[in-house]
Wavefront OBJ file of the C-alpha trace (Angstrom):
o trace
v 0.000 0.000 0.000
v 2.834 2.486 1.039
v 4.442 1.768 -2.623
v 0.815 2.810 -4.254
v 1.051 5.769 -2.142
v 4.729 7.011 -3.731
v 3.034 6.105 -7.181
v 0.193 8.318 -7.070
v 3.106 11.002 -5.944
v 5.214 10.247 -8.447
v 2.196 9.876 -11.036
v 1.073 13.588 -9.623
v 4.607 14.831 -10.032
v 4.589 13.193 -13.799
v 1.660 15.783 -14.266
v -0.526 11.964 -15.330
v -3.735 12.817 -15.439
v -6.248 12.096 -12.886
v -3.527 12.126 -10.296
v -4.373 15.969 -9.506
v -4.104 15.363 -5.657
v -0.250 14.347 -4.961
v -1.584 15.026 -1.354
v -3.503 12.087 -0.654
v -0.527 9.785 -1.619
v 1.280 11.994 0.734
v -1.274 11.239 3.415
v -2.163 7.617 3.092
v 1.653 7.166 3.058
v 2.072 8.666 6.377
v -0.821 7.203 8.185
v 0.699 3.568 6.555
v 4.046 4.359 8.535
v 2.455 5.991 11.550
v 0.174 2.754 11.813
v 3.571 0.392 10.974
v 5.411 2.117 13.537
v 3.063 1.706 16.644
v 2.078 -1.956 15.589
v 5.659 -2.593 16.240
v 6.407 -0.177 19.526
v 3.071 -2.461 20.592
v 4.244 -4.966 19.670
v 7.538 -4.986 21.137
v 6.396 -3.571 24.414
v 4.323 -6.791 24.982
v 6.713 -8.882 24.064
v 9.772 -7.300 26.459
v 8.001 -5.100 28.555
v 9.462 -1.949 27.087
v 10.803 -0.538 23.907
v 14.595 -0.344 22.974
v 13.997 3.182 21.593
v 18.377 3.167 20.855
v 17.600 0.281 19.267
v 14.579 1.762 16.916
v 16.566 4.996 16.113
v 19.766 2.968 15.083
v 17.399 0.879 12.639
v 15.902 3.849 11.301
v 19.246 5.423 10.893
v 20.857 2.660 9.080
v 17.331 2.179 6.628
v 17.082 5.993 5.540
v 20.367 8.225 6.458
v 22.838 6.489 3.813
v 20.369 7.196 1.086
v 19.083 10.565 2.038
v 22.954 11.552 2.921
v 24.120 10.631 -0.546
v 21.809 12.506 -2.132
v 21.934 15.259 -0.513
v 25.777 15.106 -1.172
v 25.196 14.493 -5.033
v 22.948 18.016 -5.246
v 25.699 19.747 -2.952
v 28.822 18.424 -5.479
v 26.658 18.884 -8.605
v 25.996 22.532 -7.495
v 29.286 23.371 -6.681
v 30.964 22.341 -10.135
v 27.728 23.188 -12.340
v 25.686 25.747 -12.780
v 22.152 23.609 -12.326
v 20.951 25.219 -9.352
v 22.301 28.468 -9.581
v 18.712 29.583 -9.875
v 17.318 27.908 -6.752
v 17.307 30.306 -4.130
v 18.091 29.715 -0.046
v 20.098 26.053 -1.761
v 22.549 26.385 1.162
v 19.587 26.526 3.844
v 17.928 23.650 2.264
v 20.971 21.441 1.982
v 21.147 22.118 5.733
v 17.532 21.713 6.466
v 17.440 18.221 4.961
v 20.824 16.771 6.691
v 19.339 18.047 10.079
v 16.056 16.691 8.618
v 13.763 19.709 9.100
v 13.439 20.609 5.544
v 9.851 21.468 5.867
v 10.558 24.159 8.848
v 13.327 25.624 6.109
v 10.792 25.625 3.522
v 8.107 26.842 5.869
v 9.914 29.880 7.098
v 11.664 30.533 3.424
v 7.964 32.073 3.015
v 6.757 29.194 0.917
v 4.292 26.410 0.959
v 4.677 22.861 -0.762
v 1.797 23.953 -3.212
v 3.622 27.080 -4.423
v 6.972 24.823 -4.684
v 5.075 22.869 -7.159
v 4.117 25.742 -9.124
v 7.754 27.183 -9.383
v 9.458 27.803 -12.911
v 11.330 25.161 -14.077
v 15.011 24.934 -13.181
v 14.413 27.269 -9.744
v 12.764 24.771 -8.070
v 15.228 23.238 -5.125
v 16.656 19.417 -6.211
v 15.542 18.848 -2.034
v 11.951 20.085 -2.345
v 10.826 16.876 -1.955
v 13.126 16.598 1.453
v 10.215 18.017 3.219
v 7.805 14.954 3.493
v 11.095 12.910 4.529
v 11.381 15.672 6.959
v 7.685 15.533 8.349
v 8.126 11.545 8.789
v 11.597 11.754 10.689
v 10.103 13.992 13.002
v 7.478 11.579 13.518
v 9.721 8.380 14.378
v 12.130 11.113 16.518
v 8.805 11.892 18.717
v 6.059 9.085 18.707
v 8.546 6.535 20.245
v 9.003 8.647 23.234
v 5.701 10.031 23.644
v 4.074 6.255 22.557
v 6.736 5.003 25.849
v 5.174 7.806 27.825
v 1.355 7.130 27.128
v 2.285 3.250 27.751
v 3.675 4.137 30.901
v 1.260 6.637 32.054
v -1.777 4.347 31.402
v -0.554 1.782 33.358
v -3.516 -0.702 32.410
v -4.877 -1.106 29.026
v -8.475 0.626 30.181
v -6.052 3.695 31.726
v -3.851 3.637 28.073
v -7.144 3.441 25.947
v -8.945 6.501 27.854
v -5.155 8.480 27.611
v -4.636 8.325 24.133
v -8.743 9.225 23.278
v -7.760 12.236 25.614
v -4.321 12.954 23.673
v -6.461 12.733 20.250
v -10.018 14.201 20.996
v -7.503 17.298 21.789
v -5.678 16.918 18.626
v -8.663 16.902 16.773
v -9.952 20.446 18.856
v -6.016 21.786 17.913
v -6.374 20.822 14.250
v -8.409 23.249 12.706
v -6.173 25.872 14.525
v -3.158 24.526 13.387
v -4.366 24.283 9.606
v -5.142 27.964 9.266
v -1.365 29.235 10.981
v 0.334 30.104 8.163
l 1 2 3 4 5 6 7 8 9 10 11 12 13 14 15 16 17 18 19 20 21 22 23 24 25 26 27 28 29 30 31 32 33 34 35 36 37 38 39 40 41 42 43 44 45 46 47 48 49 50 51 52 53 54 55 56 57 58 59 60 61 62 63 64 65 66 67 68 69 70 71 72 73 74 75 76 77 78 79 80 81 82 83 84 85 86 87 88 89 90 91 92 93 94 95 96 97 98 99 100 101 102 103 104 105 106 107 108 109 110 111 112 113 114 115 116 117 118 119 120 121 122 123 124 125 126 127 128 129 130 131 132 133 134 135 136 137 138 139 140 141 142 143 144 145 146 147 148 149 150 151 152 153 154 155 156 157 158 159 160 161 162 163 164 165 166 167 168 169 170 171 172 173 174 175 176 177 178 179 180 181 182 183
């Protein structure tokens, strides 16, 4: 399911018609991982009572970084010894912003929003634009472990866990709107 996901992206990138809505790729990709992930935090926090979370980061280190990394250093070399992004505004900031994985925050602040990225002129849109959805989901695995441990913890039954996280997400779902209309 997560591969259909990058293929309606890729097919909305690839300007294919009837794939005008890249975003719902975007989002059925993300609730796919965020759904993966706690099945296996569950998962091994009934099996062993707790969750290695040095363990987790190291795996998701040694899955994404070399990839991400190597590009990252491909766009950096190719734009020191060619003139291919010397159009793309803020590059430095955004070769930054995706090693430190907060590429959308760069983005975000650069004034910009992934829809008007999309609509750029071709050759001044940034080689990393696409960093930011990497960005969005790394944030994710740095933060759900710990607050998933937390919850666990603070529930300490599954009736106590259950009425916690419909607490945690009935005021998510209050904070949304809000959060949707901040620019």
């Amino acid at each position: 399911m997560r591969a259909l996901a990058v293929l309606a992206v890729l097919f909305f990138h690839g300007e294919v018609a009837g794939f005008g809505g890249g975003y719902l790729g975007v989002s059925v990709f993300f609730t796919l991982s965020g759904f993966l992930i706690t099945s296996l935090l569950a998962a091994e926090t009934e099996s062993n009572g707790s969750v290695a979370l040095g363990a987790f980061y190291s795996r998701r280190a040694r899955r994404l970084l070399p990839a991400s990394v190597l590009l990252v250093v491909l766009v950096l070399i190719a734009s020191v010894v060619t003139d291919w992004f010397d159009a793309v505004a803020d590059l430095r900031a955004h070769i930054v912003g995706s090693l430190l994985q907060i590429a959308n925050w760069v983005f975000l602040i650069g004034g910009g929003s992934y829809q008007e990225l999309l609509q750029q002129a071709a050759g001044a849109a940034s080689p990393l634009e696409h960093y930011w959805s990497l960005a969005i989901e790394e944030q994710f695995y740095w933060l759900w472990p710990v607050a998933f441990v937390g919850l666990w913890k603070a529930g300490r039954s599954p009736r106590g866990r259950l009425l916690l996280l419909g607490a945690v997400t009935a005021l998510f779902v209050v904070i949304a709107p809000a959060t949707a209309r901040w620019p």
